[in-house]
N, C-alpha and C positions, 0 to 999 in steps of 0.2 A: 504493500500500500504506500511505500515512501516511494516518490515517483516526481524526480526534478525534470523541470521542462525549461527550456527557455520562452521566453515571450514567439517569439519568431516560430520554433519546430511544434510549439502546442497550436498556434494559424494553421503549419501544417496539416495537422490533423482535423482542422476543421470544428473540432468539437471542445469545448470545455470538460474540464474533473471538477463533479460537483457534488452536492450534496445527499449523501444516504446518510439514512439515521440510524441503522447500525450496521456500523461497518465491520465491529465482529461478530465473526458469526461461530455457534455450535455446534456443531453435527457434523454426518456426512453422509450425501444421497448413496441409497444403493448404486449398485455400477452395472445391474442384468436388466434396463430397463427400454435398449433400445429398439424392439421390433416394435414391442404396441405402443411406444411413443412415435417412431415414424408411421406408423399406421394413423396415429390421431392427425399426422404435420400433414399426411397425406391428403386426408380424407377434409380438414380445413383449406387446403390448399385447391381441394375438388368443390368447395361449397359444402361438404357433407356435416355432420354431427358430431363435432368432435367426443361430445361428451357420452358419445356409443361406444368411444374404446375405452376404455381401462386400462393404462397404461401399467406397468410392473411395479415402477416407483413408487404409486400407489399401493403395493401390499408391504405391510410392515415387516421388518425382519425379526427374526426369532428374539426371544429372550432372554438375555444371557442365562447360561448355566450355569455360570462361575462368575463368584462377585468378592473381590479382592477387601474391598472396606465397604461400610454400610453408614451415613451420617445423617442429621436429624437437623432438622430448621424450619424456617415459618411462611419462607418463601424464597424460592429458586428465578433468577435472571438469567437469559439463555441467550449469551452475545452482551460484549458489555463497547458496545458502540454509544452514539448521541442517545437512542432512544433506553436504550442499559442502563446509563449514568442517569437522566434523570430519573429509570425506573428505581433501579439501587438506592438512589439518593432517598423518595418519599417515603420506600416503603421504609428505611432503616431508621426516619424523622417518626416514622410512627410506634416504633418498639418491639417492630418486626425483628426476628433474628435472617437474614440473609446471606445467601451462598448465591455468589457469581459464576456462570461457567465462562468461561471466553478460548476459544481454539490456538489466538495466537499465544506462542510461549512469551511469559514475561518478560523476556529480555529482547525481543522483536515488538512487543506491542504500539499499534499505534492505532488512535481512532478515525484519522483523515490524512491524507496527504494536501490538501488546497480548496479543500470546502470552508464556507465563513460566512456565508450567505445568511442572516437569519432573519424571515418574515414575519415579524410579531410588531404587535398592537398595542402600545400605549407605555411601554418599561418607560421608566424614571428616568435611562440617560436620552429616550426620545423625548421625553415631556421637559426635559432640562436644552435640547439641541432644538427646539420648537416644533418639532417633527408631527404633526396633526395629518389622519390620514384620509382619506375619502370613507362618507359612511359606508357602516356595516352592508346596510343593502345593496348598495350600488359594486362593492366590490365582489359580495357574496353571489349576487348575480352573472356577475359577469363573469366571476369565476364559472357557476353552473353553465353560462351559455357556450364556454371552449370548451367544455367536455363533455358537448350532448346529452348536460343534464342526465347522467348515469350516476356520478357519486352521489352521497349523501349531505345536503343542503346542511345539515344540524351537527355535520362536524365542524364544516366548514364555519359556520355562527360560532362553535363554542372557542374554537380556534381565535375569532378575532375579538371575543367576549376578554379569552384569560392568556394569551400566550404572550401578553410584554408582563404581565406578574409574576410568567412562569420564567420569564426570561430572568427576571432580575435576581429572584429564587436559585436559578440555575446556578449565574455565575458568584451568588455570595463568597467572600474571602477572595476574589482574585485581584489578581497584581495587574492594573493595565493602564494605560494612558489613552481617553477620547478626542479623536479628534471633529471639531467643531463642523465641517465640514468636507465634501468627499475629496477637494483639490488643496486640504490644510498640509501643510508640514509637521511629521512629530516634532517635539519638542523636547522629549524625551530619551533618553536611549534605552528604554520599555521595547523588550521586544514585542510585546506584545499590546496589541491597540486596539479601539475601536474606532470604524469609521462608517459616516451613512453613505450608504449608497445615493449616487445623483444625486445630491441635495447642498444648496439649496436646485427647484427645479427647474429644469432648461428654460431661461428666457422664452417665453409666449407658448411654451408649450402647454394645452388643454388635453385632456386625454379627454373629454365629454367628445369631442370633434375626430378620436381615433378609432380606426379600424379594428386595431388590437390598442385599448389603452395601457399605458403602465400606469401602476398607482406607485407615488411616493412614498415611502416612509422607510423602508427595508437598512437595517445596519450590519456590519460584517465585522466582526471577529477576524483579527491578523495578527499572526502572517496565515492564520487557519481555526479550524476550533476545538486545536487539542485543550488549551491548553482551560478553555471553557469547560471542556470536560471533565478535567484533571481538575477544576476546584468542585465540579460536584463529586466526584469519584471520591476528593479528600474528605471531603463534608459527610460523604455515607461511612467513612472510614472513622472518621473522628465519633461516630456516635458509639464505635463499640459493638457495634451488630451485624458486620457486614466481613467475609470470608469471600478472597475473590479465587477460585481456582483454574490458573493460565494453562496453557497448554492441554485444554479437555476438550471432548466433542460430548456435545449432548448428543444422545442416541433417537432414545425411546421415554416417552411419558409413561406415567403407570395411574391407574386408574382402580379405584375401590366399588365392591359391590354396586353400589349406588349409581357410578358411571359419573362421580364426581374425581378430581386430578388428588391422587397421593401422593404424588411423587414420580423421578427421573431418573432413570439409567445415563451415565456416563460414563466414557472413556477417556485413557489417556494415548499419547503418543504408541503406547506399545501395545492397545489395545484390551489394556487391564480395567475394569468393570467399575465402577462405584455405584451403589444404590444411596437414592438421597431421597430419603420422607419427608414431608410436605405438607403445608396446605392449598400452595398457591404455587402457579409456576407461570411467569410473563415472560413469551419470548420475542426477544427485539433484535434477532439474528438475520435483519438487511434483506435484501431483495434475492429472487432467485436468475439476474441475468447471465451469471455465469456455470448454469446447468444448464448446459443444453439441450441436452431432453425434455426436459421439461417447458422450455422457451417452444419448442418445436411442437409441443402439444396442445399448449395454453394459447401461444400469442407466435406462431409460424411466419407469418410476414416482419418479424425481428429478425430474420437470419440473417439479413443485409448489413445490421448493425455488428461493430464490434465493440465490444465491452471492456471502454478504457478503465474505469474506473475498478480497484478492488479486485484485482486478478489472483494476486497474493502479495504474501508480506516477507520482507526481508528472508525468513526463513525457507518460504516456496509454498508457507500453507495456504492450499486457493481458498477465497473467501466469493461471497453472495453466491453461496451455490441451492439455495434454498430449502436451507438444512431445517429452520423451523418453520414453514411450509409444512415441507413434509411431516413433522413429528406431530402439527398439530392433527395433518388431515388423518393420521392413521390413528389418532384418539380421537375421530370421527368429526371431526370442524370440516367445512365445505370449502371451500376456495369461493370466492367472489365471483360472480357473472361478470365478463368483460364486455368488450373489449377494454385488455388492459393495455397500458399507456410506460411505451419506453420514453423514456427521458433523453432527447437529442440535444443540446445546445448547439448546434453551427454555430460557430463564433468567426466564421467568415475569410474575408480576407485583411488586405492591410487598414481597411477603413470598416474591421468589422462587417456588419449585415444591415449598413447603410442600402436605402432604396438607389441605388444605381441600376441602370442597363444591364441584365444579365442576358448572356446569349447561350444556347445549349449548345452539344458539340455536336450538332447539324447546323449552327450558325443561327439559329432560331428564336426571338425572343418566347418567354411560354407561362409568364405570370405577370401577376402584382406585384412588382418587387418591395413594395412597403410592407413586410411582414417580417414577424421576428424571426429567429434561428432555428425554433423549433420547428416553423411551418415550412423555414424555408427546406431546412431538410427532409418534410415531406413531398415537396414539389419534386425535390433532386431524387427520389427515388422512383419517379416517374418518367424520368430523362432517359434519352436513348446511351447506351456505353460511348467511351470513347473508342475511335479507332482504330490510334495509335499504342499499343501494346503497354508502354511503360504508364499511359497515363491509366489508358483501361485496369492494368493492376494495382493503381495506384487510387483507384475510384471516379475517376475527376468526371465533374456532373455538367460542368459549366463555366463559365466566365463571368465575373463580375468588371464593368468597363465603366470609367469614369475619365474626368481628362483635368487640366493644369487648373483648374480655377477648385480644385474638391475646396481648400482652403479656406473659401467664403460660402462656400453651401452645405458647407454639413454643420452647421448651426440651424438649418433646417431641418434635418433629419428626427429621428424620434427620438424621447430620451429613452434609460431604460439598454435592461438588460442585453451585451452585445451590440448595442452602438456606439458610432464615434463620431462624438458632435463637439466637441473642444480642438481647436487650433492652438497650439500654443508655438509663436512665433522664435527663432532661432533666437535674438536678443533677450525670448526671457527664462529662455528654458532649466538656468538657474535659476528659480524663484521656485520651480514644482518637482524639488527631486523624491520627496514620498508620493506621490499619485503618479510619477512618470516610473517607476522602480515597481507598479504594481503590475497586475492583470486584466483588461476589459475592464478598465473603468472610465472610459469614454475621452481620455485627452490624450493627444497625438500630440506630432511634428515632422518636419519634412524631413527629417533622416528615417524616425519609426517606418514613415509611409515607405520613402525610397529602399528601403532595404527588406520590407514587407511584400512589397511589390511581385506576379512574378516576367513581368514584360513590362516595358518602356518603349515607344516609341515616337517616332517625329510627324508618323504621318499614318492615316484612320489603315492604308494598305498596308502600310508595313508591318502594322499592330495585329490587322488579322493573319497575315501570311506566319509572323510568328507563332499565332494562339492553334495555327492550323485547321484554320477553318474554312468551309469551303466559300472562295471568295466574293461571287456574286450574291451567295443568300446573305452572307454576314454583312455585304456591303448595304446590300437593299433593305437589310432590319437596322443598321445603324441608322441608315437615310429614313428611314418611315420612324423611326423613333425620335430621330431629331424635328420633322414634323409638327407631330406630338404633340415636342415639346413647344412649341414657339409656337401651337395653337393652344394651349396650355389646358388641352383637356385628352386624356389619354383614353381614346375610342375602342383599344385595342382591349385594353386589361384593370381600365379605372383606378391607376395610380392617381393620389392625390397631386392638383394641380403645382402645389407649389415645392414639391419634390421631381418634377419633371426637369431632369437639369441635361441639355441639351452635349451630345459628344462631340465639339469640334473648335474646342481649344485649345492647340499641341502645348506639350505633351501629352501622348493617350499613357493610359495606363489599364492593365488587365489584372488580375487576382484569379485562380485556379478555384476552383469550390470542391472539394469532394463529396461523399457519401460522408454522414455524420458518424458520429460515432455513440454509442450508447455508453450512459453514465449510470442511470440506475433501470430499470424493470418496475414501473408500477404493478402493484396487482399483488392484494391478499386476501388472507382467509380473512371471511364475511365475520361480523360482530355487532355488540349495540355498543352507545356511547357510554357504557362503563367498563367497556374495553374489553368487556367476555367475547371467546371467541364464539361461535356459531355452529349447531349439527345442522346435517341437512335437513334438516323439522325445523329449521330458527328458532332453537331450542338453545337456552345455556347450557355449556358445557362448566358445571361449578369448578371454580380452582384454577381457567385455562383462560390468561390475558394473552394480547396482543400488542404489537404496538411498535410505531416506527415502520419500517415498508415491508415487515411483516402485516402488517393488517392492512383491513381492506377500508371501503367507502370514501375515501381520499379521493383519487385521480384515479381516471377513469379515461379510455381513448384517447387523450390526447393532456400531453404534461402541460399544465397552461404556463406561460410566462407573465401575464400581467403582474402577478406577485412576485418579485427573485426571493428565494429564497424560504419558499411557503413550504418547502418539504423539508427544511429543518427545523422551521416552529413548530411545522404542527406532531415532527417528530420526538420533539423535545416536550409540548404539552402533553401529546396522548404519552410517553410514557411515563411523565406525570402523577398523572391519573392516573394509569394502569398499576405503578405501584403503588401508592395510595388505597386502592378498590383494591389490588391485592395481598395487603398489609390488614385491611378489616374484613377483609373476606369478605366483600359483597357481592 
């Protein structure tokens, strides 16, 4: 999970590493599960019923015969990622006795490599930075309308009710320095900071008037949010109640007459058994995008994606392979009705996922380019391959083209997640060396750009003969685009007018887009908002929390961006809650 990028080779990859809320995870999927999982990717891929196969993964494996040690507690954490730490944290506030499992060995562990992002509502150091956010409705809404209205409206409310309370909660005792705004300089030699996101917000920017709005408010944890973690981790620590055991995989739940949770089989590296009694077991063991069988059953049209984020960790142990998925569905919890929702970030080219010209590599234009990263890499998966061999392995979906005046127009651009709307001129670029030292947080200069870049030229031909594209379509979509532009209404694709910014002011410039990359896997077992998980009756299973992208009712088809940073509040509220509800047994 430690995983350095430069600014420039993470462009490359098109995608952002972002936020999962638990990034450790327990278990490990069985490994005989692929005929009736291809059979499901098959038969989804045919239009058929996925949910007629039964896949292998689905049957639980035996129960151990041999159990090394046997230990007793009050409530069991299974992954001690974002959603672990605060679960740990409540439940051990309550006088819970708690055992942690987490996979990675403690001397490898880490809970993010470049996640910070956190979407929450109303904490002390927003209400002190004057950070006021758009109401509850309007954002609650509109969250429901990006994801076809499939999640649950009543998380999303309780989300924006408690999750700056829970924020502030979270990080009690930490060492950090805020800055004022997202273009401030520390002041401090803290390494560790907080900063808001875009704010204050882009001059004239309305989101009432956008396509996809962003809402303001979002603050981020730097240089990442371990170390956020690490003061709720100390905090479940400091009460005396809490046992974290590194290097284990949770296996298997165990379950009493009743069909309520008793307790957890676990292993270690060597495969040696521990049984652990119980009342209560919340697992917040991350996403399942790095099981592939499982991706190919559930959610088959991901297979395009690759899964930057959470591969493994220093030691090699693969993590999000949807190790509490599994444990909950064979102590009889449902999985969630999808479609479920990979989390793409395109995070573009040199100027970000600014609305510029994009041409496909039929020379084509074939969208609205004023859309965010997420959408845009839905579009790029629609795109014909490329031609040429190196690019085709390489994914490349398209060309984004823009020309010498970007400088004074991407102050029109949108604010918000993956754009780049800050010029900062060569004379002052000492003035911004904390926000010029970050990642995708919207200010440039024309060295970033130039070396961002991946073609320059002097003239619209020689721009295309480089990008390799077939000459006459590319020339006649540049000329009909410039049109367009300088009737300032776009008849083709309804880009808004005053992002129409016309290509024929040398120097051209072109940026490369690939296929996105996958960061997390939306999609879990089904639950109510006291974080119980779900049988296939909507039945509570007593004793069996969720929480964090193990659970479900969150995101749904499609990872909205209007929020950055909404899957780490809400990861960090619900598990919250879940240890709370699983500390009093409710």
């Amino acid at each position: 999970m430690k995983q350095d990028m430069s600014r420039r080779a993470f462009l490359g990859l098109g995608a952002m590493t972002a936020a999962v809320a638990g990034a450790g995870l327990a278990g490990c999927a069985p490994s005989n599960n692929s005929e009736k999982a291809a059979d499901g990717a098959a038969a989804a891929s045919a239009g058929g019923d996925v949910m007629a196969f039964e896949p292998s993964f689905l049957t639980a494996p035996a129960v151990p015969s041999e159990v090394k040690e046997e230990k007793d507690c009050d409530v069991v954490v299974v992954g001690y990622g974002l959603a672990g730490s605060a679960a740990a944290k409540a439940a051990a506030e309550e006088g819970a006795k708690v055992i942690v499992i987490e996979k990675q060995a403690e001397n490898n562990y880490s809970v993010v490599s470049m996640a910070g992002d956190f979407g929450v509502v109303g904490s002390q150091i927003q209400k002190d930075l004057g950070i006021e956010w758009a109401p509850k409705e309007d954002i609650v809404n509109e969250l429901m309308k990006d994801m076809a209205f499939r999640p649950d409206p009543k998380f999303l409310g309780y989300w924006y009710d408690h999750s700056g309370e829970d924020f502030d909660w979270f990080i009690e005792g930490a060492d950090y320095e805020v800055l004022p705004t997202t273009a401030a300089n520390q002041t401090t030699d803290n390494p560790n900071y907080i900063r808001p996101k875009c704010f204050p917000a882009l001059e004239g920017y309305d989101w009432k008037e956008e396509y996809y709005p962003y809402f303001h408010g979002t603050i981020t944890t730097n240089p990442n949010m371990q170390w956020a973690c690490q003061a709720a981790q100390d905090a479940a620590a400091a009460t005396g109640n809490v046992e974290t055991m590194f290097g284990t995989w949770g296996e298997q739940l165990i379950k009493d007459e009743s069909g309520a949770i008793a307790g957890i089989y676990v292993h270690d590296a060597d495969g040696a058994y521990t049984k652990i009694n119980c009342k209560s077991v919340v697992v917040t063991t991350g996403d399942y995008g790095n099981n592939m069988e499982m991706r190919r059953y559930y959610i088959p049209w991901a297979d395009e994606f690759v899964s930057f984020y959470g591969n493994s960790d220093a030691a090699g142990t693969i993590c999000n392979t949807g190790d509490g998925h599994l444990m909950c569905m064979w102590a009889g919890a449902k999985m969630e009705l999808g479609p479920h929702a990979p989390m793409t970030h395109h995070m573009g080219g040199a100027l970000g996922v600014d609305g510029y010209l994009q041409l496909n590599m039929e020379g084509k234009r074939f969208m609205n380019e004023d859309v965010p990263g997420q959408n845009i890499a839905d579009q790029l998966s629609r795109q014909p391959l490329a031609e040429s061999a190196e690019d085709r392995e390489a994914g490349v979906k398209s060309w984004q083209i823009f020309d010498a005046k970007w400088p004074e127009q991407i102050k029109d651009m949108p604010d918000g997640h993956g754009y780049v709307n800050h010029y900062i001129p060569a004379d002052q670029v000492d003035q911004y060396p904390t926000v010029l030292a970050g990642f995708g947080l919207g200010y440039t200069t024309d060295q970033m750009v130039e070396e961002a870049v991946t073609i320059k030229a002097d003239t619209i031909d020689d721009l295309i003969s480089q990008m390799g594209l077939p000459a006459d379509v590319a020339k006649a979509e540049i000329e009909r685009y410039n049109e367009l532009c300088h009737a300032g209404l776009d008849e083709d694709f309804g880009k808004m007018s005053k992002r129409m910014f016309p290509v024929e002011n040398p120097p051209f410039y072109a940026c490369k887009f690939a296929s996105a990359g996958m960061l997390v896997l939306c999609g879990g077992i089904d639950c109510d908002l006291d974080m119980h998980a779900l049988d296939t009756e909507d039945k509570v299973i007593p004793g069996l929390y969720v929480a964090g992208n193990t659970m479900g009712r969150r995101f749904l088809v499609e990872y909205p961006v209007v929020v950055a940073g909404i899957s780490l509040g809400t990861a960090m509220s619900f598990g919250r809650l879940a240890g709370k509800n699983a500390a009093q047994n409710l």
